[in-house]
C-alpha positions in Angstrom: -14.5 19.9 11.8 -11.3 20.6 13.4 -7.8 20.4 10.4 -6.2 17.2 12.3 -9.8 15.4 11.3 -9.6 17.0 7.9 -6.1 15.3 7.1 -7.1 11.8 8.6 -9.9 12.2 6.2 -7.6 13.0 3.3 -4.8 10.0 4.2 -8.1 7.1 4.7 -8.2 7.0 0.9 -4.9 5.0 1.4 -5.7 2.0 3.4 -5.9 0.0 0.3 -2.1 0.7 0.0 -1.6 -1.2 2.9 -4.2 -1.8 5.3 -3.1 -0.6 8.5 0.7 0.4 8.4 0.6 3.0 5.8 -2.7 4.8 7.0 -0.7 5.2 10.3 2.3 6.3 8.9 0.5 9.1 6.8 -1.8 10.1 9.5 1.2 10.7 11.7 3.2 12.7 9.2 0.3 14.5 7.3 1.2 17.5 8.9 4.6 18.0 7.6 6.2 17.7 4.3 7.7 13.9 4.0 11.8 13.5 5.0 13.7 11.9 2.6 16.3 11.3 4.9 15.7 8.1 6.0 16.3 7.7 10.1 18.0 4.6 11.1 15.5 2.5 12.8 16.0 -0.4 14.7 13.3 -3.1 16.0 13.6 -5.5 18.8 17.0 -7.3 18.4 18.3 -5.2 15.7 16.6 -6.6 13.0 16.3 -3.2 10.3 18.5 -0.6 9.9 17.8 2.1 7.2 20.7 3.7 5.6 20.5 7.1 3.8 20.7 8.0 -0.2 19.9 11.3 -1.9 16.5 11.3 -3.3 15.4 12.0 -6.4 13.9 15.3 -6.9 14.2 16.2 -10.2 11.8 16.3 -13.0 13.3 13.2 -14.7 11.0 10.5 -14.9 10.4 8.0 -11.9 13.6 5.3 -11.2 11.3 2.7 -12.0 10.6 3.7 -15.5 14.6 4.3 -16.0 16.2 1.0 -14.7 13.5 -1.5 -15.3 13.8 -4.0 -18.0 10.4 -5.0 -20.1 7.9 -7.2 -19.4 8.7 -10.9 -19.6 4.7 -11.6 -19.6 1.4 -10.1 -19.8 -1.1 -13.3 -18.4 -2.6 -14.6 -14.6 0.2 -17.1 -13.4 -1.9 -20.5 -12.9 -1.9 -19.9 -9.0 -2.2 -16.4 -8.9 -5.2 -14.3 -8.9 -2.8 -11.2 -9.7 -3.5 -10.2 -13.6 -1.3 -7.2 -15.3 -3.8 -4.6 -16.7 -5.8 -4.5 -14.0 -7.3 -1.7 -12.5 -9.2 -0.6 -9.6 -11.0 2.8 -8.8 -12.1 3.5 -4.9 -13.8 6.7 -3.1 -13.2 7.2 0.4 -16.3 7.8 2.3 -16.5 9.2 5.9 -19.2 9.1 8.7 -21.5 11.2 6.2 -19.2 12.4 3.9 -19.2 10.9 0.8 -16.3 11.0 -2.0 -14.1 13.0 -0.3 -11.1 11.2 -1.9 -10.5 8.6 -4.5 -7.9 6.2 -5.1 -6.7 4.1 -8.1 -4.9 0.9 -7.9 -2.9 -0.6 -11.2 -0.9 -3.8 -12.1 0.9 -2.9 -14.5 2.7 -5.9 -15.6 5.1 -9.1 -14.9 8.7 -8.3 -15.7 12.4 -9.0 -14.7 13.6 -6.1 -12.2 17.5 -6.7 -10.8 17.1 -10.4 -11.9 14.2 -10.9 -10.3 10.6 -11.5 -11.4 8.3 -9.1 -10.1 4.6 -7.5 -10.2 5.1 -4.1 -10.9 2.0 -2.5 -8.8 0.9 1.2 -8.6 -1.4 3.2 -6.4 -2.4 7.2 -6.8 -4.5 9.2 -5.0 -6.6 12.0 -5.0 -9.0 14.1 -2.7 -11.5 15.7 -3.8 -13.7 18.8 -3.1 -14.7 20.2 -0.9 -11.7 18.2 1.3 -9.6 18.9 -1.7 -10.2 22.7 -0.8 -8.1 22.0 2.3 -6.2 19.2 2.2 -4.6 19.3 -1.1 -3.2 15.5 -2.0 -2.2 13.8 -5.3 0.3 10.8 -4.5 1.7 8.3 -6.6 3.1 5.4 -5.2 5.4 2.4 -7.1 5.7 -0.8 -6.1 8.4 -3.7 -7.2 7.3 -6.8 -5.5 8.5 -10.4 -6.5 6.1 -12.7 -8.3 6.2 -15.3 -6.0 6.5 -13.9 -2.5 5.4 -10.3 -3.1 8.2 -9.8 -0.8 9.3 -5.9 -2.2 12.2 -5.2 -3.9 11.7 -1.7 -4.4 9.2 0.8 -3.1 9.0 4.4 -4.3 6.7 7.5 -2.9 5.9 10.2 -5.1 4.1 12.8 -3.0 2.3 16.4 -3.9 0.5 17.4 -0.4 -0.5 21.1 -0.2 1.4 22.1 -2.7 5.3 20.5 -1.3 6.5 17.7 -3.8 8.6 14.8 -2.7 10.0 12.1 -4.1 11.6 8.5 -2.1 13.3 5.7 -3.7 13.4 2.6 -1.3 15.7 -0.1 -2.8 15.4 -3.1 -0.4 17.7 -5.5 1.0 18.2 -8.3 3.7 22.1 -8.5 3.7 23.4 -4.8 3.0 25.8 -5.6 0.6 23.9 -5.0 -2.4 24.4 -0.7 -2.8 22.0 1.3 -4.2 22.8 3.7 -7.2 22.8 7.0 -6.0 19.4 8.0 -6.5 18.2 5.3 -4.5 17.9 4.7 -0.3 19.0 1.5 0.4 17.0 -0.1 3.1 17.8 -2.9 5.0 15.0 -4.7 5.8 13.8 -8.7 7.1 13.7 -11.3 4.7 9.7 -11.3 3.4 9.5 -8.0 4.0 6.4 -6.8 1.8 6.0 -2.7 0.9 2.3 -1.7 1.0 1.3 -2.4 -2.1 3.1 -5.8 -2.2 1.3 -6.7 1.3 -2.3 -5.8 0.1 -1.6 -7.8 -2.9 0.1 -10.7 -0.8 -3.1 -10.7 0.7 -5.3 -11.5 -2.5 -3.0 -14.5 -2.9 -3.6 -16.5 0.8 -5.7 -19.2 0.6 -7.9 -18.4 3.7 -9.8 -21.3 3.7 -6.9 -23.2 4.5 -4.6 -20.4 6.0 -6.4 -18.4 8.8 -3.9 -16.1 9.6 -1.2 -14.2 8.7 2.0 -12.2 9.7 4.2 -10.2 7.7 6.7 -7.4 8.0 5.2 -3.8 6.5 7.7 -1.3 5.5 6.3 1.9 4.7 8.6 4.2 3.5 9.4 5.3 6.9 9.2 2.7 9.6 9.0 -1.9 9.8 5.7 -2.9 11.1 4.2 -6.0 12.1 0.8 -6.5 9.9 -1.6 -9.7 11.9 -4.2 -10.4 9.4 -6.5 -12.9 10.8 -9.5 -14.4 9.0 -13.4 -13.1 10.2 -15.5 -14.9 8.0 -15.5 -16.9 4.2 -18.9 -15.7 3.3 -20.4 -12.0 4.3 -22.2 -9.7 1.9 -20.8 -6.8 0.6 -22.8 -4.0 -1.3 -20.5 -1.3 -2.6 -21.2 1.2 -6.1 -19.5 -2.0 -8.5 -21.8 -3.9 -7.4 -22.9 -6.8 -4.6 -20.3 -9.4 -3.6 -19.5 -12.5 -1.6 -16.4 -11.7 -0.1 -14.3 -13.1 2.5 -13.4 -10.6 5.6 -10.1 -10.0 6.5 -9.4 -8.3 10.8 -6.0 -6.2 9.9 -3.8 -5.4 13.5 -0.4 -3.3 13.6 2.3 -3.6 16.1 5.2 -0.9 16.6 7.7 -2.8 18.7 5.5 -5.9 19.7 2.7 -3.3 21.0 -0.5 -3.4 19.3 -1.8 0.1 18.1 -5.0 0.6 19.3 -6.1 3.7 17.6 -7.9 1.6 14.3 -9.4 -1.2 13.7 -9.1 -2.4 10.2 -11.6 -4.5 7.9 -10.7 -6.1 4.0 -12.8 -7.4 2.3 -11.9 -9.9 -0.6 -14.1 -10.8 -3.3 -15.0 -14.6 -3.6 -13.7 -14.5 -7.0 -11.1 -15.4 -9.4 -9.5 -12.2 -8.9 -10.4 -11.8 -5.2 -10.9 -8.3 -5.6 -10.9 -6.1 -2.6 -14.1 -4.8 -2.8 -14.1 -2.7 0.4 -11.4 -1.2 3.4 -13.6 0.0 6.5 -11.7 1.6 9.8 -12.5 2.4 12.8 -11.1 5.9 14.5 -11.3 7.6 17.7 -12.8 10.7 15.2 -14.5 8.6 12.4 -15.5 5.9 10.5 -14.2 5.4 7.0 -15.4 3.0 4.0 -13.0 2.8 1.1 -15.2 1.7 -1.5 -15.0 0.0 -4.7 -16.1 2.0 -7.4 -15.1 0.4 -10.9 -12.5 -2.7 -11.6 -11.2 -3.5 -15.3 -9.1 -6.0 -16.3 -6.9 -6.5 -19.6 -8.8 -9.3 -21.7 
């Protein structure tokens, strides 16, 4: 198995980040340690621009845990299926490889964040052996998305890949005249523009019985996407190691500059619960096919 299918391998574990956009953007930069120098970047009629901010790479703790104010609540909002103290544990699975990486998803909680009220979201993940052997990965990735919207605030990467740590504070913004502090990159962004973790929790929150499909901007930490999510089916069986489900199936494109990518195809799967759970991630590549799995979900009673 040749090392370019070995690091697409290690990066499936995080579709659940984002569905599409992310896994693209790691596949095409697993093979170099991440810049933090944010490139300018500029979609049809100018509509992002990226502007640059040292990064923080020191051992203090993470922005978010330095600037953000405490909870305001701890409960499901009545129209949400979003609830803080969740968690959600996945292994990546591919062709006939099993485990090879796992991932853990988090709410943390509901809090005020630049006067805001956001879901403060978290993702880490993990490969494991014998993958693990070469394609070292532990990631941590932050997420600041507003309650309502899940349009991001602020995304940050925390990345350990073979052994090269780096760390990216994204502070978002639609006008530019809000400056980041000088840890920070601000980004200028579109309005609605949703971070991978705010856009795979955007997408617990359609209605897709009455909503079919979707479009949203996807920033992910180095370029704007644009994420189609078009509804499959309401009702198709899902058997995964947490169990058997009734979930609703989710068809996830990408475009780069109006273009589709046709590299993936990309399958979520939403439990037909309260919570609508994603259950299960599966994609399609020219070199394999991957099941993100779930594996164990808690929630904070």
């Amino acid at each position: 198995m040749g090392l370019r299918v070995l690091k697409v391998i290690a990066v499936l574990t995080l579709l659940a980040c984002v569905g599409a956009a992310y896994f693209w953007f790691r596949v095409s930069h697993a093979s170099s340690r991440p810049n933090l120098a944010m490139q300018p970047y500029a979609p049809p009629n100018s509509i992002a621009r990226t502007s640059s901010g040292p990064g923080a790479s020191d051992d203090r703790p993470p922005l978010s845990s330095r600037t953000a104010a405490p909870p305001i609540d701890n409960h499901r909002g009545p129209d949400s299926p979003l609830v803080s103290g969740e968690v959600l544990e996945y292994s990546a699975n591919v062709s006939k490889l099993n485990n090879v990486a796992n991932l853990r998803l988090q709410i943390n909680d509901r809090r005020d964040f630049l006067g805001r009220s956001v879901w403060q979201l978290q993702a880490f993940a993990h490969t494991e052996n014998p993958l693990r052997m070469v394609f070292q990965l532990d990631d941590q990735f932050d997420s600041y998305s507003d309650a309502s919207s899940m349009a991001s605030l602020q995304f940050e990467m925390h990345l350990n890949e073979r052994g090269q740590k780096a760390d990216a504070v994204e502070r978002f913004t639609t006008t530019g005249r809000e400056p980041a502090p000088p840890d920070v990159t601000e980004t200028r962004v579109l309005p609605g523009t949703r971070d991978p973790l705010g856009m795979l929790a955007y997408l617990r929150t359609v209605d897709w019985s009455k909503i079919p499909e979707i479009r949203s901007p996807v920033y992910d930490g180095h370029k704007l996407h644009d994420v189609h999510a078009r509804l499959d089916s309401l009702a198709v069986s899902v058997s995964v190691p947490a169990g058997d489900y009734r979930a609703t199936k989710i068809d996830i494109k990408v475009f780069d500059d109006g273009v589709e990518l046709k590299d993936a195809q990309f399958s979520l799967y939403l439990a037909n619960n309260a919570a609508r759970t994603p259950v299960l991630i599966e994609a399609v590549i020219p070199v394999a096919t991957a099941r993100v799995e779930l594996v164990k979900s808690e929630s904070a009673r």
